[in-house]
C-alpha positions in Angstrom: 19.9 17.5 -1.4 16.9 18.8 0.2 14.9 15.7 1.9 11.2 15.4 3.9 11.6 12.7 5.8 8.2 10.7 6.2 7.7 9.9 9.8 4.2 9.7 11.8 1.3 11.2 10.5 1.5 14.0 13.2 4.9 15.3 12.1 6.0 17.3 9.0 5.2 15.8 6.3 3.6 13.2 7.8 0.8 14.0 5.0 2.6 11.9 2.5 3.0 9.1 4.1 1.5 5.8 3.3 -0.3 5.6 6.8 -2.2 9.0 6.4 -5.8 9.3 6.5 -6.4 9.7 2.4 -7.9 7.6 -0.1 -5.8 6.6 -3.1 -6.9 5.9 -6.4 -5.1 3.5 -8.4 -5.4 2.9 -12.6 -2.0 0.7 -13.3 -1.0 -2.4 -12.9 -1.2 -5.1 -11.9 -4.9 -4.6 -11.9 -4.9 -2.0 -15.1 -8.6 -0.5 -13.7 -9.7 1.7 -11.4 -9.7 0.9 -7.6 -9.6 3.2 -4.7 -8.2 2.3 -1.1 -8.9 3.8 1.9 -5.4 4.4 2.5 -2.1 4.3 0.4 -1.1 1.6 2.7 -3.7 -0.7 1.5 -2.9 0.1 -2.3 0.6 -0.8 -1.3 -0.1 -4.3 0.7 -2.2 -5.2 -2.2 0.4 -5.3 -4.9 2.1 -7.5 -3.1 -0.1 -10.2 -4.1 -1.3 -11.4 -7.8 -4.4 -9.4 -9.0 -7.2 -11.7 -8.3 -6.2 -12.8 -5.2 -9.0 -12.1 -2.0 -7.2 -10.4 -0.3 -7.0 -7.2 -2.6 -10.7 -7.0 -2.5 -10.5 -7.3 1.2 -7.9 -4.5 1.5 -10.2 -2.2 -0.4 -12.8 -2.2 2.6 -10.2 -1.9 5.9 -9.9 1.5 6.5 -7.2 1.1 9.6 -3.6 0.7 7.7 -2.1 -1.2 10.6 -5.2 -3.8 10.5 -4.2 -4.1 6.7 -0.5 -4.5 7.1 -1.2 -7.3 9.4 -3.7 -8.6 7.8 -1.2 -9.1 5.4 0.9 -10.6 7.2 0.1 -13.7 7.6 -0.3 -14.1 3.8 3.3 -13.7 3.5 3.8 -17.0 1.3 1.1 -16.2 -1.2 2.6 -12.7 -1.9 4.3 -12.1 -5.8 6.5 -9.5 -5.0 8.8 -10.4 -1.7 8.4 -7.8 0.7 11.7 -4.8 0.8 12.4 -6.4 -2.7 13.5 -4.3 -5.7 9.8 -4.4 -6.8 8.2 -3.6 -3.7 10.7 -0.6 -2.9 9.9 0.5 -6.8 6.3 0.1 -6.1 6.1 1.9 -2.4 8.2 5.1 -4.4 4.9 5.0 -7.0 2.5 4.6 -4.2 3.5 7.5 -2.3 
C-alpha cells in the first residue's frame, strides 16, 4: 500500500497536515452551517466540544494551531468526544 506520511509542515506532504498554514471550511456536523478556521487544527479541536460551546467561537479567530491545541487543553473535561477516541480518530480522518 502506497502511504504519505504526514510529518511537519516543511516535509513531503507536510501540505496536508492539520498544522499547515490553510483555512478550512466546514458545512457538517456538529454545527450543520458554514464556518471557516484558520487552520484544520482548529476545525479539529473544536469538534471536540458540543456546538455552542465558547470555545468554538474562540477557535475560529486563533490563527497559531499550537496556541489552539493548548488552548484546548485545559478544557479537557468539557470536551464531547474524548480525545484519540473512535470519534475523534473518525473525525481527524474527515478533517484532513
Amino acid at each position: 500500500m502506497d502511504v504519505a506520511a504526514i510529518g511537519r509542515i516543511k516535509d513531503a506532504w507536510g501540505a496536508l497536515g492539520n498544522m499547515s498554514a490553510h483555512p478550512i471550511s466546514w458545512d457538517g456536523p456538529p454545527w450543520n452551517r458554514a464556518l471557516t478556521f484558520p487552520r484544520a487544527e482548529q476545525l479539529f479541536q473544536a469538534m471536540r466540544f458540543p456546538p455552542d460551546h465558547p470555545v468554538v467561537a474562540e477557535l475560529l479567530t486563533i490563527s497559531n494551531p499550537m496556541k489552539a491545541k493548548m488552548r484546548v487543553k485545559s478544557l479537557r473535561a468539557e470536551m464531547v468526544v474524548p480525545p484519540c477516541s473512535p470519534v475523534d480518530l473518525d473525525n481527524m480522518r474527515q478533517v484532513l
